[in-house]
ROSE-4610 file (N, C-alpha, C; in Angstrom, 1 decimal, always signed):
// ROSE-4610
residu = [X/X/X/X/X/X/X/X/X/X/X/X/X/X/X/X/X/X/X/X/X/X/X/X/X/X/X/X/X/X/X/X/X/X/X/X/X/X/X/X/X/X/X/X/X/X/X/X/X/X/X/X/X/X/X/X/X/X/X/X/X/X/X/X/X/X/X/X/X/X/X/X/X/X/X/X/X/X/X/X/X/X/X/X/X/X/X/X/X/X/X/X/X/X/X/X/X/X/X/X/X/X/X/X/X/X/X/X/X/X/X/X/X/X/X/X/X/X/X/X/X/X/X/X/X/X/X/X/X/X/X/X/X/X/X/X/X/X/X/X/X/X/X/X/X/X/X/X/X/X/X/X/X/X/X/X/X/X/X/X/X/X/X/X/X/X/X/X/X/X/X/X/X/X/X/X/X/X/X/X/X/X/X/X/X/X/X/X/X/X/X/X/X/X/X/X/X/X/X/X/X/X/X/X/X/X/X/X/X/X/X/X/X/X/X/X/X/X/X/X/X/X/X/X/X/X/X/X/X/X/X/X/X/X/X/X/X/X/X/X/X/X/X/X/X/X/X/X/X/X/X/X/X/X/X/X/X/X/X/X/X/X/X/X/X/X/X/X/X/X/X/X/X/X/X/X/X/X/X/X/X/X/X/X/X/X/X/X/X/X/X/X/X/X/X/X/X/X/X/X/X/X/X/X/X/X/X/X/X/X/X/X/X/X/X/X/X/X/X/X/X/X/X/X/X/X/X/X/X/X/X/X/X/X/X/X]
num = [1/1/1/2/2/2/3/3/3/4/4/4/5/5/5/6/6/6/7/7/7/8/8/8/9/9/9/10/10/10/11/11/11/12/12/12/13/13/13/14/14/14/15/15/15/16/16/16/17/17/17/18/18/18/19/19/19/20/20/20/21/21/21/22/22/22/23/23/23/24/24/24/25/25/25/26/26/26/27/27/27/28/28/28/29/29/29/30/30/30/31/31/31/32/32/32/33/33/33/34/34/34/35/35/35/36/36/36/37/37/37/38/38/38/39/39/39/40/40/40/41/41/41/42/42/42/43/43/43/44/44/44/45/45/45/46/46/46/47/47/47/48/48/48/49/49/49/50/50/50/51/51/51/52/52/52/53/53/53/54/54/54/55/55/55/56/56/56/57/57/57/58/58/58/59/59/59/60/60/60/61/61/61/62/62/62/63/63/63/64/64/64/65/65/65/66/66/66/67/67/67/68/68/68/69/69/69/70/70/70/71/71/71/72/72/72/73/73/73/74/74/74/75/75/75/76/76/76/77/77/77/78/78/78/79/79/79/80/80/80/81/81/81/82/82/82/83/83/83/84/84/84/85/85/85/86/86/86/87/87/87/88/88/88/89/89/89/90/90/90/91/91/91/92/92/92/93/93/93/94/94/94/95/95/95/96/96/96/97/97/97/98/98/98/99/99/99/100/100/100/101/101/101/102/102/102/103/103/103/104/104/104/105/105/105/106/106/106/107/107/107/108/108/108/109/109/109/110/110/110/111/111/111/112/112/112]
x = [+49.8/+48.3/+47.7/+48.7/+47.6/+46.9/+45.8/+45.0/+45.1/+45.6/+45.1/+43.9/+43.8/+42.2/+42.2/+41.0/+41.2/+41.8/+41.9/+42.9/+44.3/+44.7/+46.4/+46.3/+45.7/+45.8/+45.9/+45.0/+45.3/+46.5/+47.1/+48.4/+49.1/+49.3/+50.1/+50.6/+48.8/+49.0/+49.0/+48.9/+49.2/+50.5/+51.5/+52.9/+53.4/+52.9/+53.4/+53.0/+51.5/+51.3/+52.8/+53.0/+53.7/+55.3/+55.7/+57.2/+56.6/+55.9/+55.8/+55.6/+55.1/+54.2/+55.1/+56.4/+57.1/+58.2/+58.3/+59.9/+59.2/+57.9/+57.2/+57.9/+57.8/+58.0/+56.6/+56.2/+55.0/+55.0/+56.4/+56.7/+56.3/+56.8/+56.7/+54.9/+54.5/+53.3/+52.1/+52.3/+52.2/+52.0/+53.4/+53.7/+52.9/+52.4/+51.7/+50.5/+49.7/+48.2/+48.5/+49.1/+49.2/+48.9/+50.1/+49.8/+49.1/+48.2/+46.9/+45.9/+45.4/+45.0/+44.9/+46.0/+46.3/+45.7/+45.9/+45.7/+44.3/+43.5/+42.0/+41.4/+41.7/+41.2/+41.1/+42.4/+42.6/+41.5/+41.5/+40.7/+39.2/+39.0/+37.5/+37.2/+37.9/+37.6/+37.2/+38.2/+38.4/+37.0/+36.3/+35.2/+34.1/+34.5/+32.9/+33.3/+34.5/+34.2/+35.6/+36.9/+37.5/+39.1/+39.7/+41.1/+41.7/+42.0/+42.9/+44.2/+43.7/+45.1/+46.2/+47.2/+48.9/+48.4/+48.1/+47.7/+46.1/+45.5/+44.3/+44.1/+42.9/+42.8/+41.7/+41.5/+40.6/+38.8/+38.3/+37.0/+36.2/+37.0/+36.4/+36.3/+37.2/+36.8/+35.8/+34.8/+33.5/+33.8/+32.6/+33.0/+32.7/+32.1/+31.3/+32.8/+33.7/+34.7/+36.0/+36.4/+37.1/+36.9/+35.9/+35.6/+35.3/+34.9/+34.9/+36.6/+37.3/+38.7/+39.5/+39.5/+40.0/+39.6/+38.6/+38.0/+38.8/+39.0/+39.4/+41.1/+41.3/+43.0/+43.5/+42.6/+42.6/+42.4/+41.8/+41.6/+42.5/+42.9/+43.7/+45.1/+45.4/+47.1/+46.3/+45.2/+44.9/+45.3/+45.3/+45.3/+46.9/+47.8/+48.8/+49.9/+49.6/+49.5/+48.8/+48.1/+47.7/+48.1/+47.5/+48.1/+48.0/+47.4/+47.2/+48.1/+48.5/+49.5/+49.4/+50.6/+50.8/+50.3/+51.2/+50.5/+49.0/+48.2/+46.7/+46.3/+46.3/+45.9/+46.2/+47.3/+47.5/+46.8/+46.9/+45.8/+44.7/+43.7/+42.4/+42.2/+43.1/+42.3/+42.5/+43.4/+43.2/+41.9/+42.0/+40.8/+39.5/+39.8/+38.4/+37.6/+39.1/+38.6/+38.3/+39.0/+38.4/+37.0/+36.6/+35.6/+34.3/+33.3/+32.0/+32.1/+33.3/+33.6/+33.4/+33.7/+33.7/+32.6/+31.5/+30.4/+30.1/+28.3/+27.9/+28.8/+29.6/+30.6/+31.4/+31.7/+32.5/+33.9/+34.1/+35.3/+35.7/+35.8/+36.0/+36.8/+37.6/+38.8/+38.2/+37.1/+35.9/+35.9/+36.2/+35.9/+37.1/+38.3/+39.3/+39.6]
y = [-63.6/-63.8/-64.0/-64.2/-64.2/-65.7/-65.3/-66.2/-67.0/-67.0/-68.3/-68.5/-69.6/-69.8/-68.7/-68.8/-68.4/-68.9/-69.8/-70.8/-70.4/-70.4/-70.4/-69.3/-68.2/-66.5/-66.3/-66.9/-67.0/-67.5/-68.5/-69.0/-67.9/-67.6/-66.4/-65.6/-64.7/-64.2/-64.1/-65.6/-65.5/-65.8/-66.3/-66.3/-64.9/-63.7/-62.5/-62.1/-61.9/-61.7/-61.6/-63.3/-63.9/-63.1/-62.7/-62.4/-60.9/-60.5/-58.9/-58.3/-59.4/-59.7/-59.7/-60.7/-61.2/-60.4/-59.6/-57.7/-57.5/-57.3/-56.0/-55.2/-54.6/-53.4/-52.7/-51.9/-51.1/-50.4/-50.0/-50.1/-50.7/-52.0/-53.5/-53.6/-53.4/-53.8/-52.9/-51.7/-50.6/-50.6/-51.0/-51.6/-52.6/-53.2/-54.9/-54.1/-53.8/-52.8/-52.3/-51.6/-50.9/-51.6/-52.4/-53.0/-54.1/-54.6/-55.3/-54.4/-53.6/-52.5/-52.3/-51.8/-51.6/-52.7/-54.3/-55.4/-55.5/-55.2/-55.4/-54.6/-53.2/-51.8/-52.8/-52.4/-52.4/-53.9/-55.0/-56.4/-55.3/-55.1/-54.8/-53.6/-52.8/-52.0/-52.4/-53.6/-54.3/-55.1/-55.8/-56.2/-55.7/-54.4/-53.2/-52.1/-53.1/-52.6/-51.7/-51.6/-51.2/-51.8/-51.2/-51.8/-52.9/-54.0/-54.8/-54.9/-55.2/-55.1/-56.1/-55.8/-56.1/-57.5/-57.8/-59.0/-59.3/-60.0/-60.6/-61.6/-61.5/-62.5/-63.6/-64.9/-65.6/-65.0/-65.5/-65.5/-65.9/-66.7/-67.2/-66.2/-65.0/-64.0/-62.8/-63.0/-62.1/-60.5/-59.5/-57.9/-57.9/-58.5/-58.0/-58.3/-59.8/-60.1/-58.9/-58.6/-57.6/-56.3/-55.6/-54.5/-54.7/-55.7/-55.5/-56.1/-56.4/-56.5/-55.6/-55.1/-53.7/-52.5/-52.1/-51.2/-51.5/-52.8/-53.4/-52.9/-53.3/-53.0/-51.6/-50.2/-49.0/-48.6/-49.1/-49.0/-49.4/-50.6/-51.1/-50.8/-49.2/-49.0/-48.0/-47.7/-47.0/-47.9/-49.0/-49.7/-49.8/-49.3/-49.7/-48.9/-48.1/-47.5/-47.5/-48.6/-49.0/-50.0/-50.5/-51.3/-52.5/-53.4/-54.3/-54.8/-56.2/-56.9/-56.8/-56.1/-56.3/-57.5/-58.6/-59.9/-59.8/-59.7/-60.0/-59.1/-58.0/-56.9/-57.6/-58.1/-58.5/-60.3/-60.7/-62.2/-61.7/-60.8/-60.9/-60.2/-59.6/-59.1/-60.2/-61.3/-62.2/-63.3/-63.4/-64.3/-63.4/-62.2/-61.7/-61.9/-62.1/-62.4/-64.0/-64.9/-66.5/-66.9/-65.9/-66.4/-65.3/-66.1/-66.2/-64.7/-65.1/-64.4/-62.9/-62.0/-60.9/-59.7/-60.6/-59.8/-60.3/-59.0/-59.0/-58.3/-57.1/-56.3/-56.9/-58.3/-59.4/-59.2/-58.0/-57.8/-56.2/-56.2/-54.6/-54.8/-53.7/-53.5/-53.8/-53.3/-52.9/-54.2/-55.5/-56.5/-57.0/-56.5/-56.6/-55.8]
z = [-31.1/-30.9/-32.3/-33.4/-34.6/-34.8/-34.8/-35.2/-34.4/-33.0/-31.8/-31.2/-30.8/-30.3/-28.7/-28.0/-27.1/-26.3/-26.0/-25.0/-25.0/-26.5/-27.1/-26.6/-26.7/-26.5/-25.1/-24.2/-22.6/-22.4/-22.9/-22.1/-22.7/-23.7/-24.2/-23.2/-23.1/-22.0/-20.4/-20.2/-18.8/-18.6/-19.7/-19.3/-19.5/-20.2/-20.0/-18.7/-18.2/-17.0/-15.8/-16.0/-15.1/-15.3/-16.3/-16.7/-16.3/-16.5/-15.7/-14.3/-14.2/-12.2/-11.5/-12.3/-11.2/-11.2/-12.4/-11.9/-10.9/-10.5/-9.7/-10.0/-10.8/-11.8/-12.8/-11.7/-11.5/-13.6/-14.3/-15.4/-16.4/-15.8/-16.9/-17.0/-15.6/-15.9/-16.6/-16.2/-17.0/-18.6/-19.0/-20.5/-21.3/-19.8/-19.9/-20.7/-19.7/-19.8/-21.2/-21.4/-22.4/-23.7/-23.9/-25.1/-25.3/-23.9/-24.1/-24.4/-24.1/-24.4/-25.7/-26.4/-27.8/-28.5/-28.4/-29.0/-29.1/-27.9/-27.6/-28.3/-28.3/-28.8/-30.9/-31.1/-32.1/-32.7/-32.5/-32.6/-32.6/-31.4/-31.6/-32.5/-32.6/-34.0/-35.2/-35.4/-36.5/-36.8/-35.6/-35.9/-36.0/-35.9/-36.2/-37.2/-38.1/-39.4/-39.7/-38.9/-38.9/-39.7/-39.9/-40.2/-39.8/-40.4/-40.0/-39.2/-37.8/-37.2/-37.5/-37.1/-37.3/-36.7/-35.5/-34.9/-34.6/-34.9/-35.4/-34.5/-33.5/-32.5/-33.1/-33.1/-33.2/-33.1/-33.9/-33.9/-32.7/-31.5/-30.6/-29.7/-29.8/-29.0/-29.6/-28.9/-29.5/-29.0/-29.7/-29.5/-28.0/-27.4/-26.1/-25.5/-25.1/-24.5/-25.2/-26.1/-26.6/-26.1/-26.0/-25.3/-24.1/-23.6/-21.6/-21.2/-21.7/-21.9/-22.1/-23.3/-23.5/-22.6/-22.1/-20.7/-19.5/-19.1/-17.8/-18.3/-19.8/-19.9/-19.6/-19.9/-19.8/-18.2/-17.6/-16.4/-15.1/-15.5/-14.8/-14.3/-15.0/-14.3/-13.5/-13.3/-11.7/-10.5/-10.5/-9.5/-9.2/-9.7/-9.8/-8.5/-8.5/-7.3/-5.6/-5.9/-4.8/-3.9/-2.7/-1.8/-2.4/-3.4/-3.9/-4.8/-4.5/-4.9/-6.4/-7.0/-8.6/-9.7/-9.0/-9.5/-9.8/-8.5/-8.6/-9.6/-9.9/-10.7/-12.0/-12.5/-13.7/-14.1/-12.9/-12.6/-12.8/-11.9/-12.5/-13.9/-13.8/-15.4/-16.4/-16.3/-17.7/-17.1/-15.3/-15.2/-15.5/-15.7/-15.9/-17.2/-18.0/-19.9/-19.6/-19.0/-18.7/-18.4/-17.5/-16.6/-17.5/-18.2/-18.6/-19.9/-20.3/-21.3/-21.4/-19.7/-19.3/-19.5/-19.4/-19.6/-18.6/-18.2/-17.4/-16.1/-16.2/-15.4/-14.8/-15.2/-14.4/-14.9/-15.5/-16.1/-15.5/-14.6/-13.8/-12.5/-12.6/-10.8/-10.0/-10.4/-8.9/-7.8/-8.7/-8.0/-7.4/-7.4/-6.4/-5.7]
């Protein structure tokens, strides 16, 4: 993800999505969250003044999409355990960073 646009960084991650979704390996995906999580955390630090992360996401991802991204990443292995198809859980959270740049709470479980 260094320095990809937002686009390059979606396909990134929606082929990881896809390579974790499809173990259904409650683990893998686990892992997934995690180190999106980590990536997001770490990026939005960095723009409010913090350390330079290892991997450095484009400028086109602003603080607001970074932190309602990183929240939904922390949040998201509650679901994981539920009746809800693994896939979808790891689908909406990257449509969540796509769609209106995850603001406005349009980036939350709540809505699956």
């Amino acid at each position: 993800l260094l320095g990809l646009t937002k686009k390059e960084s979606m396909e990134y991650l929606f082929r990881a999505a896809e390579k974790y979704s499809g173990d259904k390996n409650k683990e893998d995906i686990a892992l997934f969250f995690e180190t999106a999580a980590s990536l997001l955390a770490d990026n939005y630090i960095y723009r409010r003044g913090g350390a330079v992360p290892d991997y450095t996401f484009s400028e086109e991802w602003s603080e607001d999409l970074l932190f309602s991204a990183w929240q939904w990443a922390v949040s998201a292995p509650v679901l994981l355990n539920s009746a809800i198809n693994l896939k979808l859980i790891v689908e909406n959270f990257l449509l969540c960073i796509k769609r209106n740049g995850g603001l406005n709470g349009n980036c939350s479980w709540y809505s699956i």
